[in-house]
Backbone as CSV, one residue per row, in Angstrom:
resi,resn,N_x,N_y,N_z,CA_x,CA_y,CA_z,C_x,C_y,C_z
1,UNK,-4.931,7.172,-11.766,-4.260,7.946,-10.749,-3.012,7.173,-10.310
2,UNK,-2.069,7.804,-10.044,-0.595,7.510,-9.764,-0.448,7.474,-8.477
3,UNK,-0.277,6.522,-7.257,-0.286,7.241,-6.012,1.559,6.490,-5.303
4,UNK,2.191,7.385,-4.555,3.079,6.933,-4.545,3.402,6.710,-2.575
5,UNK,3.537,5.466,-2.541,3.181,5.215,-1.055,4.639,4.481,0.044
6,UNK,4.840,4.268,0.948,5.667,3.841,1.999,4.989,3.034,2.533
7,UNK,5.231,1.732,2.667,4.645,0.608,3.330,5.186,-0.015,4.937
8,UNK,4.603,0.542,5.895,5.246,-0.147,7.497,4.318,-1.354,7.244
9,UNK,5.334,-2.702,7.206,4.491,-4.101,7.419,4.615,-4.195,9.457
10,UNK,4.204,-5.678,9.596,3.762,-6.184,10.759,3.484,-4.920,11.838
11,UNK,2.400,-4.376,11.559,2.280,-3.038,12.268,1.144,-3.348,13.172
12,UNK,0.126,-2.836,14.073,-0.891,-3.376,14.884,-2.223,-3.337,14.110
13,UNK,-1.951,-2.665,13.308,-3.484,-2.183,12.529,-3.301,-1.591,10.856
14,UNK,-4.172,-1.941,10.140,-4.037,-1.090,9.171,-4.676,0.097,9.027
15,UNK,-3.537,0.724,8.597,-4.272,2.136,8.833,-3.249,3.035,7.871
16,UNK,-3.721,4.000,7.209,-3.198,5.555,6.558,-2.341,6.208,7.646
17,UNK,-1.134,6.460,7.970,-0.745,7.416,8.418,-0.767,9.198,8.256
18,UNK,0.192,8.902,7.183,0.462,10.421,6.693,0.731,11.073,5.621
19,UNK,1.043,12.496,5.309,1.538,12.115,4.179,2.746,12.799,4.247
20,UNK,3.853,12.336,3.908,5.433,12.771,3.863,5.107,14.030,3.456
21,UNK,6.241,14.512,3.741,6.823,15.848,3.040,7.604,15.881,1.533
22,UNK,7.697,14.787,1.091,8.014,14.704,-0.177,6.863,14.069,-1.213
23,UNK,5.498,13.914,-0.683,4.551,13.393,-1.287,4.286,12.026,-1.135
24,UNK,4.955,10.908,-0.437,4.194,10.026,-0.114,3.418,9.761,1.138
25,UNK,2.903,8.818,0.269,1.502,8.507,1.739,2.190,7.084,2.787
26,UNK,2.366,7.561,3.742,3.151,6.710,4.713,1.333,5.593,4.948
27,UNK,1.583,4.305,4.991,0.578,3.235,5.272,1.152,2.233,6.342
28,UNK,0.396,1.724,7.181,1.074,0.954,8.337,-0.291,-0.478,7.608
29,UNK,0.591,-1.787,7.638,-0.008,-2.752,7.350,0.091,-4.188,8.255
30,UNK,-0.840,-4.448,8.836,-0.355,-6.436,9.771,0.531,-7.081,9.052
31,UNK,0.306,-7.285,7.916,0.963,-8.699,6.917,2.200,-8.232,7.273
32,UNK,3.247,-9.610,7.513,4.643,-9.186,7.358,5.049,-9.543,5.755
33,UNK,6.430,-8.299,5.824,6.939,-8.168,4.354,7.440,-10.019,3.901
34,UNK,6.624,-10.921,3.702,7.639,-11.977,3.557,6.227,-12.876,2.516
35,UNK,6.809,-13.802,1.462,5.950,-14.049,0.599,4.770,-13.529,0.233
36,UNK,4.917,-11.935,-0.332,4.058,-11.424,-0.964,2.958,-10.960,-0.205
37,UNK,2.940,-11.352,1.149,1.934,-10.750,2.140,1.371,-9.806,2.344
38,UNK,2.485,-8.684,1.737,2.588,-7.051,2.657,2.175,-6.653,1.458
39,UNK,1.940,-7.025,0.283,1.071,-6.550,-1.114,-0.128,-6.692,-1.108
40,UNK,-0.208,-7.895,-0.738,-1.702,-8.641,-0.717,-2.635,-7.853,-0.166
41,UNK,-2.175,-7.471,1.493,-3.078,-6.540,2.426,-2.487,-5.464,2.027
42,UNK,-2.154,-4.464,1.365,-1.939,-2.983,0.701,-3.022,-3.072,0.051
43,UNK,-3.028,-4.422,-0.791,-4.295,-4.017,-2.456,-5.589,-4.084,-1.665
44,UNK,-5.605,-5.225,-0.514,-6.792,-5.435,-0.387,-7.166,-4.157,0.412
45,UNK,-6.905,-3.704,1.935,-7.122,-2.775,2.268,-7.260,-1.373,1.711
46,UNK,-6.485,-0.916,0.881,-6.400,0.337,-0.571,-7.836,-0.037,-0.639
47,UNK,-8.205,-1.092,-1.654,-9.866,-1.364,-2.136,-11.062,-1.363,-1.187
48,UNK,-10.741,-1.275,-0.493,-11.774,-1.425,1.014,-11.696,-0.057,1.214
49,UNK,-10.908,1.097,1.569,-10.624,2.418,1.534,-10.997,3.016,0.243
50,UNK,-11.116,2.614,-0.660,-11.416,3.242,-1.472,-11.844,3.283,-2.442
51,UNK,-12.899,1.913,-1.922,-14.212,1.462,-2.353,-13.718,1.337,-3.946
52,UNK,-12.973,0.581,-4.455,-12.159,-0.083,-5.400,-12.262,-1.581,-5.647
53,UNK,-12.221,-2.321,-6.632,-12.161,-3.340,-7.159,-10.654,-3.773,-6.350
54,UNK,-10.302,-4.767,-6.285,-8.835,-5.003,-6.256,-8.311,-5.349,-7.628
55,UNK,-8.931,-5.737,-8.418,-8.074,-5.628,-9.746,-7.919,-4.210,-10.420
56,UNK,-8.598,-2.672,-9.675,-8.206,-1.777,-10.278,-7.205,-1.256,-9.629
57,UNK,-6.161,-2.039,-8.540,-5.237,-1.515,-8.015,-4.096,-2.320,-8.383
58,UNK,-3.479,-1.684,-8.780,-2.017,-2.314,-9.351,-0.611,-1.840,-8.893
59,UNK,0.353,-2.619,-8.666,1.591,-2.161,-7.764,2.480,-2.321,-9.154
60,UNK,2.934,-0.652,-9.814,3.858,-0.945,-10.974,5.483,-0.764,-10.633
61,UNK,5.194,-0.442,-9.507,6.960,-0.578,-9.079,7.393,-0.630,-7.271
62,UNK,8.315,-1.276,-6.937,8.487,-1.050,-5.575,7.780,-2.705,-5.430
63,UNK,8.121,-3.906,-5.823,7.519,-4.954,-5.260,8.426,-5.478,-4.270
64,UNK,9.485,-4.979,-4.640,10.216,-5.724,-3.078,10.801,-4.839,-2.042
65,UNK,10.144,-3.303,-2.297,10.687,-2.432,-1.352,9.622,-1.844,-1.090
66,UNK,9.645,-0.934,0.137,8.873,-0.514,0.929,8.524,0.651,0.504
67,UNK,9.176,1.287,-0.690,8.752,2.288,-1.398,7.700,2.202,-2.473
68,UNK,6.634,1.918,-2.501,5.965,1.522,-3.758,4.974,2.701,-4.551
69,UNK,4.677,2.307,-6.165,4.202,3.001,-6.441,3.081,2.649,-7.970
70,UNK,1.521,3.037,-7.415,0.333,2.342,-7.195,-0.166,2.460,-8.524
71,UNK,-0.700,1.950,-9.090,-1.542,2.372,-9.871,-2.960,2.328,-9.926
72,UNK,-3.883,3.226,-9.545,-5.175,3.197,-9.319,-6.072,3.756,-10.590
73,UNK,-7.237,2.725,-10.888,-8.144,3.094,-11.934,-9.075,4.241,-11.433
């Protein structure tokens, strides 16, 4: 599955927002965007939501922007 997402870092909570009007899923995350942080808690939280491995979640594009887009087994 392809999922294509918007990442808010240093936010109060992690949590799913919404989902855009153009198809992405807006996500609010703690980690700030700064050494790889704001990936780390996407994959891990994603896998916790959705009862996922973290190695079946993969980030194939968008690593340094807030636009990313997922790859889920």
């Amino acid at each position: 599955m392809i999922l294509k997402i918007k990442v808010i870092p240093k936010s109060s909570v992690n949590k799913i927002c919404e989902e855009m009007a153009n198809g992405i899923l807006k996500i609010k995350i703690t980690a700030p965007a700064v050494d790889n942080k704001a990936n780390e808690e996407l994959i891990k939280f994603l896998s916790k939501e959705m009862k996922k491995k973290k190695s079946q979640i993969k980030i194939i594009s968008g690593f340094t922007s807030r636009e990313k887009t997922l790859e889920i087994e």
